[in-house]
Steps between C-alpha positions, in 0.01 A plus 500: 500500500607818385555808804545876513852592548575680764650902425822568417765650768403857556149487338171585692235218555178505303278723752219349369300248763569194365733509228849372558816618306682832456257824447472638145655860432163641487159433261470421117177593320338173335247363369353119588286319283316193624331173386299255571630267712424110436256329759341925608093440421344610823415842652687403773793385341520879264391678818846379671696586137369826521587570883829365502551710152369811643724431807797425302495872308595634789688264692720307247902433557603601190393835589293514130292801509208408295320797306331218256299227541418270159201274660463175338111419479343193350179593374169625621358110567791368632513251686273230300210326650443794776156671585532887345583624842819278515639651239823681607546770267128588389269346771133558454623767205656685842820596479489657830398142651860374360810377691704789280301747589446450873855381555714679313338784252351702752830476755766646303487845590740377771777362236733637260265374176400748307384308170323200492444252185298215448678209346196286310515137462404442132724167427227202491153484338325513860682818589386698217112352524527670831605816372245521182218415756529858611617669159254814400675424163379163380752224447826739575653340823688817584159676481443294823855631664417879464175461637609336812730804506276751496336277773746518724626853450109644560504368825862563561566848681889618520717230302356373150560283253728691250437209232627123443797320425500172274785209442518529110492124502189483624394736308542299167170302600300773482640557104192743396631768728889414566527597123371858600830529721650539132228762311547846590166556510428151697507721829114623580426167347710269758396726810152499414426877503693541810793714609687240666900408474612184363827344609654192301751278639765388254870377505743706592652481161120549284616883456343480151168573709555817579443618134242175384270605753472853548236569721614240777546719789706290711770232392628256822828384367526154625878522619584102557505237297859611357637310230857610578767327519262255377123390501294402758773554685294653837316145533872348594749535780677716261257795565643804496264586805675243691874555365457871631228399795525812718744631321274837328817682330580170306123432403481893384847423285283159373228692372630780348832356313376138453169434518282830371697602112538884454246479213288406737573757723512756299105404434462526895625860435304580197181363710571570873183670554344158412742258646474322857766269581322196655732269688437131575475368881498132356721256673544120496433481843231443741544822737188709403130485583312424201745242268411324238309182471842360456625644828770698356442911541569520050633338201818676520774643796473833509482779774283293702818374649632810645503674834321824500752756539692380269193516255413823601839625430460363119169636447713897614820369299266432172287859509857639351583258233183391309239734370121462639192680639506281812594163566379191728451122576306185307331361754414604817401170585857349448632789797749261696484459867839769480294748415224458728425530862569138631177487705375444105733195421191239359426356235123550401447334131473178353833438433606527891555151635 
C-alpha cells in the first residue's frame, strides 16, 4: 500500500486537519470535472458524492482552489426502473427536489466556484431516450440538455449554469448535431436557441479544433496519454508520472520539451483564450474513493500517484510555461487519499473489494 511521505527537512506540515505531508506554497486556481462513478444509483449514495464534494472544495490537500465545477449528470430518468420521484436529477420534473440541487447547487456561495457546467451523459441509446423525453425540440437529444438547464438555472439564485461541456467521443453518437461543431452557422442550431457555452474535450494534441470548430467556446486539452518517448507509454512502469513522481520541475521539463511539440504550443498561444489544460488524476492503484470496477483508480499512472504539495507546486510551475485560460484535473473521483483529508480514506464504488 502506497503512503504520504512525510515533508522534507525545513518544510511546514500540511495545516490542513487531516492531510499528512509537507504544506503547499499557497493555492492554485482549478477546475474539477466529475463522473459517474460505477455502482452510484441511489439518492443516498449521490447525496454522500455531493457532500463529501462540496466538503472537499474547501478542504482538499492539494490546496486546489476550485472556481469551476463540470457536473457529470446522467439524464433526466436516470436511474431505470424508479418511480418519477426517484429520479436523481429531474424528480417529479423538480429540479429543486434533486440531490444536486439540495446538496451542492444551492451551497456554494461558501466555495471558491464561480462557474458551474453540466457534463451530459449522451454515450448509450438509454441515455439519450432520457434526454429526448424532455426535448421542446422533437427528436434533438441536446434539445433535452438545454432544457434541463434552463431548469436548473430558474430556480438557481447566485451561481448558474454558464453552459455544458461534452467528451467529443461521445459526442460522435449523437452524429446529427456533432457535425454542427464543424458549420459555422451550426451554433443556434446545436444550443437550441439558447445562449449557453459549449466546452469540448479533445487531446491535447487535436489543435486543428481550434479553427474546425469555431464557435466552441471552451477546448479541455486532455494533457495525458503522451505518446513520447513512445506510445501508451503512461499505462507502464515507464510512466513519466512515475519516473519524475514528486518530482514537479522534471514533469514541467517532460511536458514542455518532450511530450507537448512547439506546433502544438504555439496553437495553445494562438488559442489561449479557449484552452484549459486538464490534467489526469488516473493511477494504477487502489488509493482513491470511487475506482474502477477493476479496482484500479485509471487505465494509466499518472498524477494520481503524487503527494499534494508536490502537485500543487506543478500545477504553479506549469502557469509559466504552457499557454491556457485556466487549467485543472480529469476526475475528481480518482482524487487519491494524498490529497484528501484521511478521515475520507474509503472506498465507496463497485470496484472496492
Amino acid at each position: 500500500m502506497r503512503t504520504t511521505t512525510a515533508p522534507t527537512q525545513g518544510a511546514a506540515p500540511n495545516s490542513r486537519p487531516g492531510c499528512a505531508g509537507a504544506a503547499p506554497a499557497g493555492e492554485e486556481d482549478v477546475f474539477w470535472w466529475t463522473e459517474w462513478p460505477s455502482g452510484l444509483y441511489t439518492k443516498v449514495q449521490w447525496t454522500d458524492y455531493y457532500r463529501r464534494l462540496l466538503r472537499l472544495l474547501t478542504t482538499n490537500c492539494a490546496y486546489m482552489r476550485v472556481t469551476k465545477l463540470i457536473l457529470r449528470v446522467l439524464h433526466p430518468q436516470f436511474p431505470p426502473g424508479v418511480s418519477s420521484s426517484d429520479r436523481l436529477w429531474y424528480p417529479d420534473g423538480d429540479v429543486t427536489k434533486s440531490v444536486l440541487y439540495t446538496e451542492l447547487l444551492t451551497k456554494l456561495g461558501g466555495t471558491s466556484v464561480r462557474e458551474i457546467f453540466m457534463l451530459p451523459y449522451v454515450f448509450d441509446e438509454v441515455s439519450r431516450e432520457g434526454w429526448l423525453s424532455i426535448a421542446p425540440t422533437k427528436g434533438k437529444v441536446m434539445s433535452g440538455v438545454f432544457h434541463l438547464l434552463n431548469e436548473y438555472n430558474a430556480k438557481l439564485s447566485s451561481i448558474k449554469f454558464s453552459g455544458i461541456t461534452v467528451d467529443y467521443e461521445e459526442m460522435k453518437h449523437v452524429p446529427t448535431e456533432y457535425d454542427l461543431f464543424w458549420d459555422p452557422q451550426g451554433e443556434a442550431d446545436f444550443k437550441d436557441g439558447t445562449n449557453f457555452e459549449v466546452g469540448v474535450a479533445i487531446g491535447f494534441d487535436q489543435v486543428g479544433r481550434f479553427e474546425e470548430w469555431p464557435w466552441i467556446s471552451h477546448f479541455y486539452l486532455e494533457m495525458y496519454d503522451f505518446f513520447r518517448p513512445t506510445a501508451y507509454i503512461s499505462q507502464t512502469a515507464d510512466s513519466r508520472f512515475l519516473l519524475y513522481e514528486n518530482m514537479p520541475s522534471k514533469m514541467v521539463n517532460y511536458v514542455v520539451n518532450e511530450a507537448v511539440d512547439k506546433v502544438v504550443q504555439a496553437a495553445y498561444v494562438e488559442h489561449q483564450s479557449r484552452a484549459h489544460l486538464m490534467w489526469s488524476m488516473q493511477f494504477q492503484g487502489d488509493q482513491c474513493v470511487y475506482p474502477l470496477n477493476s479496482g484500479k483508480c485509471g487505465y494509466n499512472h499518472e498524477f494520481g500517484s503524487w503527494d499534494a504539495a508536490p502537485f500543487n507546486e506543478f500545477l504553479r510551475i506549469i502557469k509559466g510555461k504552457l499557454a491556457h485560460n485556466s487549467q485543472g484535473i480529469y476526475h475528481y473521483d480518482f482524487l487519491p487519499y494524498s490529497m484528501i483529508p484521511d478521515d475520507m480514506h474509503q472506498c465507496l464504488s463497485n470496484g472496492c473489494s
